[in-house]
N, C-alpha and C positions, 0 to 999 in steps of 0.2 A: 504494500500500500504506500501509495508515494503521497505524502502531505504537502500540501500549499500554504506557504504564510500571508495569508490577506491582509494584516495588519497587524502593529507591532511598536510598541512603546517602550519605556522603560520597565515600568510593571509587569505586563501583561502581551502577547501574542496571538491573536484567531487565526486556527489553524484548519485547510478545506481539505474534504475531499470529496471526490466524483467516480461511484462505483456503477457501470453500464449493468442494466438488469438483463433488458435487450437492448435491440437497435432502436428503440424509441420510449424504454423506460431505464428511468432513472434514479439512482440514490445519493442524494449531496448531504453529506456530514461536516456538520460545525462544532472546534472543538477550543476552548478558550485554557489558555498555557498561564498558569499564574508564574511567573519569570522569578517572586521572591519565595515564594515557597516551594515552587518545583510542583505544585499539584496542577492536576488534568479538570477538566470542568466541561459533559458532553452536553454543549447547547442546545444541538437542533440536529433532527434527522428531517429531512425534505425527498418527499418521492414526486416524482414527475412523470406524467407519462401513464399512469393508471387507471384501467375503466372502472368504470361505479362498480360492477361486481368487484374486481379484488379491492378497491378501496371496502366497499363492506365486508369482504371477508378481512381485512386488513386491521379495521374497528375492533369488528369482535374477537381479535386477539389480543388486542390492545393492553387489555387489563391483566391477562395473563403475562404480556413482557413487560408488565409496571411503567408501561408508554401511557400518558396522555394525547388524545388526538383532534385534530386541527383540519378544517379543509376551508380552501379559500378557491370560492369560484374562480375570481377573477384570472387567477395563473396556474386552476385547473390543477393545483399541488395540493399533496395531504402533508399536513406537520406534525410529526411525532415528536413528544418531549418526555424525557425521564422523569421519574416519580422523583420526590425530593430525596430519598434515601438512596439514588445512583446516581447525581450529580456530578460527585466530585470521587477522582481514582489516583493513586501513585504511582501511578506510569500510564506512557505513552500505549503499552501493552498491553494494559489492562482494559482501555478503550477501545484499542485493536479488536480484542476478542470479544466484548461487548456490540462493537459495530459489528463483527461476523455472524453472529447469533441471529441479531435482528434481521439481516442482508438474506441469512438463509431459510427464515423463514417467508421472507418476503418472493424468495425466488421460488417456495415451492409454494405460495399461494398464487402466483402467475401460471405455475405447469399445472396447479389444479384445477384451476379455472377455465385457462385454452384447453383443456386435454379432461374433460368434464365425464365421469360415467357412472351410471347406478353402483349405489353397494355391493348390488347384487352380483354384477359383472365381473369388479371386482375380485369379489367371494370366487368366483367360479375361476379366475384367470390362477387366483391362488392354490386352489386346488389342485389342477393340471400339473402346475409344480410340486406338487405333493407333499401338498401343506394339508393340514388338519383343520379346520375353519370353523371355531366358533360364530355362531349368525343365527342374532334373534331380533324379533322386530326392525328389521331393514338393517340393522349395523354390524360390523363385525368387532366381537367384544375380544378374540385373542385367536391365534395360530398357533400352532407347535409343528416341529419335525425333529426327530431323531435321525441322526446321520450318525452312521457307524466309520471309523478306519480302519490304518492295519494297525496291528499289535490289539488289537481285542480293545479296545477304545473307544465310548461311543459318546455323542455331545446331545443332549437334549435341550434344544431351542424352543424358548416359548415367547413371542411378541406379546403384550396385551396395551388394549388401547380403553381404555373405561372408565368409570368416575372414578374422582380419588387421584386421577395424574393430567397434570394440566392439560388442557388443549395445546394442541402443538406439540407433543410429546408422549413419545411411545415406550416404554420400559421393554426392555430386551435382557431375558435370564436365559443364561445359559450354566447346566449341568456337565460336567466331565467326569466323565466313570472310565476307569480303565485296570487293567489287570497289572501293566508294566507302568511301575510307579514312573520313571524317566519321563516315557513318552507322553504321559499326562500333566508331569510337569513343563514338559518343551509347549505343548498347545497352550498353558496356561498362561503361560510367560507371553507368548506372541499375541496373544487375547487383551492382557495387560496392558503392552507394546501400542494397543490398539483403540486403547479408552477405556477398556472394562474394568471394575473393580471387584474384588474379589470377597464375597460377602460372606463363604463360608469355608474354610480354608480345614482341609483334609486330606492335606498332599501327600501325609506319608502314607495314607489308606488309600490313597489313589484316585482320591475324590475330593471335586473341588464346586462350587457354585459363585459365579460371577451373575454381574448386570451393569446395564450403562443404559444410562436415559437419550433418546435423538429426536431431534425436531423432525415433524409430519407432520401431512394435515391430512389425519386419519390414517389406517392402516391399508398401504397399497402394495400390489403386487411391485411394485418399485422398490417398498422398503424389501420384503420379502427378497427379492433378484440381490437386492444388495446384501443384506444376510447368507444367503447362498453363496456369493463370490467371495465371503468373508471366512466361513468356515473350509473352503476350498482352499484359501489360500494358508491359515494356519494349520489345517490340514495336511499339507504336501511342500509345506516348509521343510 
């Protein structure tokens, strides 16, 4: 992310940026540099470029990412502002990854929106991959698959998406059972490596349970493909 200095005083510095969502939306971040304290202060998120649908889906996540939100006809932009309690951060980095958060939820309310299909559809595309599919009144409440390796090692994936975990966010548990304590540690460690934390640690028994929370908007055969390529890849590490 390359920052722009707009303006700059002794005190203080407004610092921009300009992240392309696509070719005609946009995300410009304002972020104010206090120069005597060294702290970060994230002013202003501005999207451009957004139709009413994701501007509404956009809203109603709002309060889940402690954004207040703003739309101004005139230049056709939505203004998102941080709750008072995320203001202000002690690094540049910390901002970084704060904008990344928001940016990626913002990019999967664009691909949900242009790429729009029943639950239902959904439900059934996940299946085909040979997923397990909880579905009851129109939603899909959780998936599971069991993927076996070599050395007798098997991982038990379960997504759930339900009350109780923000919108915007899918909890992902995964089980490791296996006979050769090593190789259950080697999958464990690259899972790690990968974002997962490790919530019940029984590595000398050869058994381990992790989870890691990821932004969605709802549980897609998208999340699921990327689960897939994930387990493949710690898999055959």
């Amino acid at each position: 992310m390359e920052w722009k200095v707009e303006e700059k005083t002794e005190d203080f510095e407004i610092l921009s940026l300009r992240i392309p969502i696509t070719q005609d939306r946009n995300v410009e971040i304002r972020v104010m540099h206090d120069l005597k304290s060294n702290m970060y202060t994230l002013r202003l998120i501005k999207l451009v470029g957004f139709s009413h649908g994701e501007i509404s889906l956009i809203s109603s996540l709002s309060t889940r990412l402690r954004l207040s939100v703003d739309y101004s006809p005139s230049d056709k932009a939505v203004y998102l502002t941080p709750s008072p309690v995320e203001y202000v951060y002690t690094s540049l980095d910390k901002v970084v990854s704060r904008v990344r958060e928001i940016v990626e939820i913002v990019r999967l309310v664009v691909s949900y929106v242009t790429d729009f299909r029943s639950s239902l559809e959904i439900a059934e595309s996940i299946l085909k991959r040979g997923w397990l599919v909880d579905y009851d009144s129109g939603r899909i409440g959780s998936v599971r698959k069991t993927f076996s390796t070599a050395g007798n090692t098997w991982l038990i994936v379960q997504i759930f998406s339900r009350d109780g975990y923000d919108i915007g966010k899918l909890l992902i548990k995964i089980t490791c059972i296996g006979k050769k304590i090593d190789i259950v540690r080697r999958v464990v460690d690259l899972l790690v490596e990968r974002g997962f934390k490790i919530t019940n640690d029984m590595l000398d028994l050869g058994y381990a349970e992790l989870e890691q929370e990821v932004y969605s908007i709802g549980l897609t055969d998208k999340v699921v493909d990327e689960v897939d390529k994930l387990i493949s890849e710690v898999t055959t590490a």
